[in-house]
VMD Tcl script that draws the C-alpha trace (Angstrom):
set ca {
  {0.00 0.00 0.00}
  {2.82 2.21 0.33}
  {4.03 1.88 -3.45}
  {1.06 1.41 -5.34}
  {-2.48 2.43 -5.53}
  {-4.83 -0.18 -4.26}
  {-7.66 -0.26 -6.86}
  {-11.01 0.82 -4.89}
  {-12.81 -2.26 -5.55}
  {-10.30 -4.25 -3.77}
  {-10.74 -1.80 -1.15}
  {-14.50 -1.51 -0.51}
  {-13.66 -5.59 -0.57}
  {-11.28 -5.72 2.56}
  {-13.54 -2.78 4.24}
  {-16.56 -5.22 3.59}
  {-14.79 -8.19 5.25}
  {-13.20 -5.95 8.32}
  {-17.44 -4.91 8.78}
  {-18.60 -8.40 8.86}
  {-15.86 -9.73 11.42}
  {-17.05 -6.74 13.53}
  {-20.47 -7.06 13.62}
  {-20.59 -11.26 12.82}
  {-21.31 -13.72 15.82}
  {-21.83 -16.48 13.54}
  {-21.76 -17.60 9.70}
  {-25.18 -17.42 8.89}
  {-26.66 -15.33 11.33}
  {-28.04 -11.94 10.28}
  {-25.95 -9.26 11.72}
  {-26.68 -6.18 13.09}
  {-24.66 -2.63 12.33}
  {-25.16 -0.22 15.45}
  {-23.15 2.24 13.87}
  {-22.53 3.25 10.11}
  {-19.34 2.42 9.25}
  {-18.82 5.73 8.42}
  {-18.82 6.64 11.52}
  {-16.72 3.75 13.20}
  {-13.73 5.19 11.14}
  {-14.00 8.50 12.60}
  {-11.13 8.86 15.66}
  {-12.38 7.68 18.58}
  {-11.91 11.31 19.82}
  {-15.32 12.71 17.71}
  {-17.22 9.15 18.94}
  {-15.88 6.76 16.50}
  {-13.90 3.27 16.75}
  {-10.68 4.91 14.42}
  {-11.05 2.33 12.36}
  {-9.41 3.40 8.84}
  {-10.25 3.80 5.59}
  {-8.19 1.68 3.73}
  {-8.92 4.54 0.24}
  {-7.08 7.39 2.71}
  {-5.03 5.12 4.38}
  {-3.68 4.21 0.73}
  {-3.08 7.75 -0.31}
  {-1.30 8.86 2.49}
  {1.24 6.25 2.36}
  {1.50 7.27 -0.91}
  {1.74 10.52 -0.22}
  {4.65 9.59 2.14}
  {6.73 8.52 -0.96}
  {5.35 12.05 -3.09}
  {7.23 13.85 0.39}
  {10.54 12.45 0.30}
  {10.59 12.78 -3.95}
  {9.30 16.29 -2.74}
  {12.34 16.68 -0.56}
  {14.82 15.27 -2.76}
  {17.94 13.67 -1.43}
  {21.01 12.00 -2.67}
  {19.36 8.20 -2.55}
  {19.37 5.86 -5.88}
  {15.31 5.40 -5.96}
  {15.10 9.28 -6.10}
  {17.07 9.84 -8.95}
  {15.98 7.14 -10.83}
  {11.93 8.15 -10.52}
  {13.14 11.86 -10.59}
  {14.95 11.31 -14.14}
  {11.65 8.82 -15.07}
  {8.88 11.01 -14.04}
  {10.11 14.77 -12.98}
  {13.25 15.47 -14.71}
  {12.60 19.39 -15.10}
  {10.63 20.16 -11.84}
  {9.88 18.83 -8.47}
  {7.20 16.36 -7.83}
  {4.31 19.14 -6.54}
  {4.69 20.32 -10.58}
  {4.91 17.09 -11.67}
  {2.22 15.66 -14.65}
  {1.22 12.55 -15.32}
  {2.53 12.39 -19.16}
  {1.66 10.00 -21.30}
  {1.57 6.04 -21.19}
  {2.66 6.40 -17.49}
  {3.46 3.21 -15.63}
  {1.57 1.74 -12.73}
  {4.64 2.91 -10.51}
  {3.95 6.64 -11.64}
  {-0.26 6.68 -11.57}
  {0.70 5.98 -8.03}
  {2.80 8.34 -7.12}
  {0.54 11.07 -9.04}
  {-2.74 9.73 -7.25}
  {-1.08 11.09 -3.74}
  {0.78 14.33 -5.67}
  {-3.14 16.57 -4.29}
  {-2.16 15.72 -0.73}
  {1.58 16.09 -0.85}
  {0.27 19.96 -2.10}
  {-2.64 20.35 0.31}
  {0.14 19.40 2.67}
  {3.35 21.55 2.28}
  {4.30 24.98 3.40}
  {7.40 26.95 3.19}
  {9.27 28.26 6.34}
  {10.04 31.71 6.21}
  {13.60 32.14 6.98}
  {15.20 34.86 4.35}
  {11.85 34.81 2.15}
  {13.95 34.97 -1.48}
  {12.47 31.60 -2.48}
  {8.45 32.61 -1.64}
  {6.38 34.32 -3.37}
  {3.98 36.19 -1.63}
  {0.77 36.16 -3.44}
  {1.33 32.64 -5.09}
  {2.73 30.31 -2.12}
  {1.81 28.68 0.75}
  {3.71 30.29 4.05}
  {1.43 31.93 6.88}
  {1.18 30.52 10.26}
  {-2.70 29.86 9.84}
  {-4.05 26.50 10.17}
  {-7.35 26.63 8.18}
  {-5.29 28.46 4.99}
  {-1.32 29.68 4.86}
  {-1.91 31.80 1.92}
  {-2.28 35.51 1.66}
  {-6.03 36.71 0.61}
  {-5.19 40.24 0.75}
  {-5.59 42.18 -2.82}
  {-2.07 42.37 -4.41}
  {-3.46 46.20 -5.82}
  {-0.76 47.51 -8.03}
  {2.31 45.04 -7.07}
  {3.75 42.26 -9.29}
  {2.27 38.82 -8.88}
  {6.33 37.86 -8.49}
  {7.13 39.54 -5.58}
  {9.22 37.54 -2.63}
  {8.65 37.62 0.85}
  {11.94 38.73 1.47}
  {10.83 42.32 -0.12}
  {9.07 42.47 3.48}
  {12.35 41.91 5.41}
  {15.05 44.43 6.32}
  {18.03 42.01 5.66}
  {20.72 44.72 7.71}
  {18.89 44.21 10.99}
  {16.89 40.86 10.61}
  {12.88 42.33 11.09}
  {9.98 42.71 9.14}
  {9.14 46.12 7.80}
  {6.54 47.04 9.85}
  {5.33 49.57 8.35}
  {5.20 47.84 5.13}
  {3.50 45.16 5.92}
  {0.64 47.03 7.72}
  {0.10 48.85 4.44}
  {-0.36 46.30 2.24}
  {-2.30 43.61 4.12}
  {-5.19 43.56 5.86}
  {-5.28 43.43 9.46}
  {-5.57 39.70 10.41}
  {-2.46 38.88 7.96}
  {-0.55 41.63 8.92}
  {-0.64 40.65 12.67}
  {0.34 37.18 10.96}
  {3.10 38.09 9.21}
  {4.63 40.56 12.20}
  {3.89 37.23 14.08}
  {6.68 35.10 12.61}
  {9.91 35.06 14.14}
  {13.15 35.63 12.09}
  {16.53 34.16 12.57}
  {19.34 36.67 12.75}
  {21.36 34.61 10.04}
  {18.20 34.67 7.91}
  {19.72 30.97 6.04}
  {17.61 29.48 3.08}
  {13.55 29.20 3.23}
  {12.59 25.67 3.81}
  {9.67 23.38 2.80}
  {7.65 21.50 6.09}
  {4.37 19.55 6.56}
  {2.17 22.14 7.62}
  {-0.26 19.25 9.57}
  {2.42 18.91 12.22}
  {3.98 21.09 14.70}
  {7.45 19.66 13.94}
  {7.21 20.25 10.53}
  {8.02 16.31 9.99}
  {5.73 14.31 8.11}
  {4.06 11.65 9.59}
  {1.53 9.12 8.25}
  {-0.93 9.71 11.02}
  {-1.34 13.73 10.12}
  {-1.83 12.50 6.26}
  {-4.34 10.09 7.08}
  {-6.01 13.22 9.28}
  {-5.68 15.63 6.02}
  {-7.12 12.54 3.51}
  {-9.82 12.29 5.21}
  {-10.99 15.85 5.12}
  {-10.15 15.98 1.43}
  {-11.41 13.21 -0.12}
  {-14.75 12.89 2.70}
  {-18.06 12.25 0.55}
  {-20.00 15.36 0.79}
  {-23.10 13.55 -0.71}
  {-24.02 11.63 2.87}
  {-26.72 13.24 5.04}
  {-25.77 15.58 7.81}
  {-28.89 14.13 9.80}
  {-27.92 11.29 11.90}
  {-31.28 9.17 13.42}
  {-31.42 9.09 17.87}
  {-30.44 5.35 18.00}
  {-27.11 5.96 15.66}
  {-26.65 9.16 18.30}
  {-26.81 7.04 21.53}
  {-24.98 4.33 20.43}
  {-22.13 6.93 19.60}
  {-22.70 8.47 22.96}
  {-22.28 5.33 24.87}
  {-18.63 4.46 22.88}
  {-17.58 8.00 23.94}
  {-18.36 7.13 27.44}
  {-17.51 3.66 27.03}
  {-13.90 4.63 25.89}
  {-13.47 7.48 28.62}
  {-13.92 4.85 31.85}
  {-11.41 2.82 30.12}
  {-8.64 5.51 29.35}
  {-10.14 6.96 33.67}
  {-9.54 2.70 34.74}
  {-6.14 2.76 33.03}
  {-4.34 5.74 34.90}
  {-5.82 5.19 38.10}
  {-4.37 1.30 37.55}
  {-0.95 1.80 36.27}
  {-0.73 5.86 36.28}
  {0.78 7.94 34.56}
  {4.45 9.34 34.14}
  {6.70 10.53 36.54}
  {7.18 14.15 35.88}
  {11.25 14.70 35.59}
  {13.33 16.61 38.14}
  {13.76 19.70 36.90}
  {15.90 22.86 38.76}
  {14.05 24.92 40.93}
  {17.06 26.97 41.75}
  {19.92 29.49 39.96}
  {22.85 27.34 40.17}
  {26.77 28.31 39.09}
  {28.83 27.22 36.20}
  {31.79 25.77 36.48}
  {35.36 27.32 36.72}
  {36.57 29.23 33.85}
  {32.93 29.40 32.37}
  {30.15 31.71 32.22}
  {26.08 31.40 32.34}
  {23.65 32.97 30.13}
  {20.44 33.11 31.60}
  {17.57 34.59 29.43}
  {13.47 34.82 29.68}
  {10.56 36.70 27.21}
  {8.35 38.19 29.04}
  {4.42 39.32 26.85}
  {2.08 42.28 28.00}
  {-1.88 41.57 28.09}
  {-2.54 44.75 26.42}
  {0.42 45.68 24.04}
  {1.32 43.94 20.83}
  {5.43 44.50 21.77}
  {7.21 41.81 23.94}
  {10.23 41.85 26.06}
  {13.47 39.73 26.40}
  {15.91 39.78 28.82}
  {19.66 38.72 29.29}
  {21.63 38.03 32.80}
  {25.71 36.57 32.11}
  {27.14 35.76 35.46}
  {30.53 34.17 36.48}
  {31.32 31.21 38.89}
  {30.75 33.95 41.52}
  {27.47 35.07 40.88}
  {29.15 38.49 39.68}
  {26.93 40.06 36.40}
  {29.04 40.14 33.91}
  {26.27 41.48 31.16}
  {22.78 41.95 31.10}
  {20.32 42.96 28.13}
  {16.65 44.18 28.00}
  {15.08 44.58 24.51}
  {11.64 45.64 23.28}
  {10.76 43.48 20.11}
  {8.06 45.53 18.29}
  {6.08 42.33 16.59}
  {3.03 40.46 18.03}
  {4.93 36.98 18.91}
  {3.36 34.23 20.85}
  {4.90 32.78 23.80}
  {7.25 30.25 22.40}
  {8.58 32.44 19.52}
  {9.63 35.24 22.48}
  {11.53 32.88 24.53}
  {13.25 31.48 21.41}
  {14.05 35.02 20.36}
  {15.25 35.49 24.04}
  {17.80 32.49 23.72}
  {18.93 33.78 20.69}
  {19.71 37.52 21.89}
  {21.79 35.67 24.41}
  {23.85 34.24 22.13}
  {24.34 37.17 20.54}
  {25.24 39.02 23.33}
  {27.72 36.73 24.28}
  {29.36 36.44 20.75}
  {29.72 40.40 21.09}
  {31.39 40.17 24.55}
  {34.01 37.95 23.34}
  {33.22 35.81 25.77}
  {34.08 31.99 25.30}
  {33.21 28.59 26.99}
  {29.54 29.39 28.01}
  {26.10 27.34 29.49}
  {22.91 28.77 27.89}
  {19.67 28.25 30.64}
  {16.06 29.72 30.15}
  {12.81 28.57 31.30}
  {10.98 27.57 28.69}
  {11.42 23.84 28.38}
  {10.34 23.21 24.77}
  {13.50 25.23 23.93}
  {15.63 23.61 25.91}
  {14.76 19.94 24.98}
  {15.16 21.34 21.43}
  {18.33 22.62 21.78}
  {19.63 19.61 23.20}
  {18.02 17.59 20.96}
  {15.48 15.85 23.19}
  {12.90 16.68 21.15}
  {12.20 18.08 17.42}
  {11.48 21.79 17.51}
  {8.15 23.32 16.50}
  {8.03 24.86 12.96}
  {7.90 28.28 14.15}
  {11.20 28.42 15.90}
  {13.02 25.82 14.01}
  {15.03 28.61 12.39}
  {15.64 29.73 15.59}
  {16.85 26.83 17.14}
  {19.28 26.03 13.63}
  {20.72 29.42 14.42}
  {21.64 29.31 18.08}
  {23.58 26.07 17.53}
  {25.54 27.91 14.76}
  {26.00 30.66 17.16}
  {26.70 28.31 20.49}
  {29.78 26.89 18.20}
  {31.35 30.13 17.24}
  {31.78 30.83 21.29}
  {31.82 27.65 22.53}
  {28.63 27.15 24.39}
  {28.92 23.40 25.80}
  {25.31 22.89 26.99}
  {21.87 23.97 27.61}
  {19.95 23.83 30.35}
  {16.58 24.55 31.54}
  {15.50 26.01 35.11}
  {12.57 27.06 36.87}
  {10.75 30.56 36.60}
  {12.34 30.39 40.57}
  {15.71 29.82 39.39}
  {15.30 32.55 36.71}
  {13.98 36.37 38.09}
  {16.76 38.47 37.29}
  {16.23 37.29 33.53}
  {12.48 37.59 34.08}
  {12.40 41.01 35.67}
  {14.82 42.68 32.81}
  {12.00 41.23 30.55}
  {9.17 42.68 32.43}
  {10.92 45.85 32.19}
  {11.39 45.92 28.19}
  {8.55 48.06 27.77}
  {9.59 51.40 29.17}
  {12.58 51.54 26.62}
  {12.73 52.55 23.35}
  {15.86 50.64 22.15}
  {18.38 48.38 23.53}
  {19.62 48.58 27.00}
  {23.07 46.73 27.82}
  {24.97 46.83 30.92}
  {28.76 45.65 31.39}
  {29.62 44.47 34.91}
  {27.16 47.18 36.37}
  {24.50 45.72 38.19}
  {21.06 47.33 37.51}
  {19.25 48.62 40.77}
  {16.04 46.63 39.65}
  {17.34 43.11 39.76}
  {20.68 43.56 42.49}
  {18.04 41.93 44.74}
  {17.24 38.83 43.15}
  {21.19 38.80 42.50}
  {21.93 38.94 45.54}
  {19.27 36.47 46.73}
  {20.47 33.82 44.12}
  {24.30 33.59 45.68}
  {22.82 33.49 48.92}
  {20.52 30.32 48.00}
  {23.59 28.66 47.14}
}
mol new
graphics top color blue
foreach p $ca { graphics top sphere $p radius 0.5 }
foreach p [lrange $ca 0 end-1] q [lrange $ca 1 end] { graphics top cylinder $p $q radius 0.2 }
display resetview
């Protein structure tokens, strides 16, 4: 099923037999559907059994194949069905051609949901067009609606960036798109190396494809739209009593075996070691203003600031973007200290299981993430770690503060008045 297409006769076939072993008791007796099958392959989240539907389940394994001939690589079975089938494009522009073999109908037959699928990553925006590709942070559509007016269909997302500094052009942006989009657009964060755009799955947060999320996608494509929307009481109640049925199993499970261990995690500031140095950084957002905050605290093996930063960013980012920018202005700030051998610690735990490599990071901080490794080996940050909002208030105060500047405030081994408590309070915890 994951090379070829699976003729739909053969499918209704093996979705007739999976029905009857369901419902059957015995050979001959007459059996009884309590639910339309229908609705036994919906997820057992919206009431159904997640059964699948072996049509969808078909085309996105298919579709798993159209993502990595999407991607491209270096392999022997992509350059052999890329010189076959898409010699002068990628596989999203690919056509079916004529006399194509079975090999290539299949590939085609999953090409919708590879393009349904895909987005691009905005990292210097020269490879996007604007108007014509898929790249906003918006789940139900990631293109632009907004008129183009009197601007070429052509025009690259990078004609919205100010390469020299690394933003968005504000001002720009809030001219030519309407209000929703522009809040969008300010919304993504941007890498200060701005590297090449990038192509992800837009149905995951990772960016990664996975089966599962095509299977998800599938099914909202390709779902008839010719079935009633009406639904008799007894189909209702019996889809009611899985629901419940399903919930005091998951409730019987944890209170059984239970559930995780949550992982010790440091509640404290703690020291680096000899000859090193710590950055410690938080983001910090306002409830009523679109700008957020970051702040930076570098201390020694003594406790002793040896930096700190507070910056105003003037975009509307979301939690996760902030502390990722905050992580990354620490980096910086370190790189323009000259300072060498460092340990990078924030709060936010996402970032820091990213940048360790625990985990893969979301989409919208990928970039991010890419960039503070490239940073962390130019001044030889060693490791990452992550610490409490306790372990963390001089950071978190400097970001609070953020708003009452205008620009960039940096001090060099002068302690500001605001945090010299909390300073002082994390040497003495030691």
């Amino acid at each position: 099923m994951s090379c070829f297409k699976i003729p739909d006769s053969l499918c209704d076939e093996l979705m007739g037999m999976i029905r009857n072993f369901w419902w059957g008791q015995k050979k001959e007796e007459k059996k009884i559907a309590w639910l339309s099958w229908e609705k036994m392959c919906e997820p057992k989240c919206d009431g159904g059994m997640g059964f699948k539907n072996l049509k969808w389940f078909n085309k996105a394994l298919l579709a798993k194949q159209g993502w990595h001939l999407q991607m491209g690589g270096n392999f022997v079975l992509y350059r052999v069905l890329k010189a076959k089938y898409f010699s002068t494009c990628d596989f999203v522009h690919a056509s079916i051609g004529h006399n194509p073999s079975y090999t290539g109908r299949s590939l085609i037959s999953a090409q919708r949901l590879v393009i349904e699928g895909l987005r691009w990553r905005v990292e210097n925006g020269a490879n996007i067009k604007i108007w014509q590709d898929k790249w906003l942070p918006w789940r139900s559509s990631h293109s632009v609606v907004s008129p183009k007016m009197f601007l070429s269909a052509d025009m690259k997302v990078t004609d919205l960036t100010d390469s020299t500094i690394a933003t968005w052009k504000y001002e720009v942006i809030d001219f030519l798109f309407i209000a929703h989009e522009a809040e969008l657009i300010k919304s993504i964060p941007l890498s200060a190396t701005l590297s090449a755009d990038k192509i992800v799955w837009a149905e995951t947060t990772n960016g990664n494809f996975i089966v599962k999320s095509a299977y998800k996608l599938a099914a909202s494509l390709f779902k008839s739209t010719t079935s009633g929307t009406t639904s008799n009481a007894r189909e209702e109640k019996c889809s009611r009593l899985v629901m419940i049925a399903w919930a005091l199993w998951n409730n019987r499970n944890e209170i059984l075996h239970g559930s995780e261990a949550e992982t010790q995690m440091q509640l404290a500031w703690l020291p680096p070691s000899s000859g090193s140095f710590k950055i410690n950084v938080d983001g910090a957002l306002y409830p009523t203003k679109n700008p957020v905050g970051i702040g930076v605290v570098i201390r020694d093996l003594q406790g002793r600031l040896m930096a700190a930063l507070c910056r105003k960013i003037k975009a509307p980012l979301q939690v996760l973007e902030v502390e990722a920018k905050a992580y990354e202005a620490g980096m910086l700030l370190a790189r323009h200290l000259g300072l060498q051998n460092g340990l990078l610690e924030g709060d936010s735990l996402t970032i820091s299981n990213a940048l360790k490599g625990i985990s893969v990071p979301p989409t919208s901080v990928a970039a991010i993430v890419e960039d503070i490794h490239v940073l962390g080996s130019e001044i030889d940050v060693v490791n990452f770690s992550h610490v409490r909002r306790s372990g963390n208030k001089p950071t978190h105060i400097r970001a609070r503060q953020a708003l009452s500047f205008v620009n960039d405030v940096i001090w060099i081994e002068e302690v500001p008045c605001c945090i010299q408590q909390a300073l002082i309070q994390d040497v003495l915890g030691l």
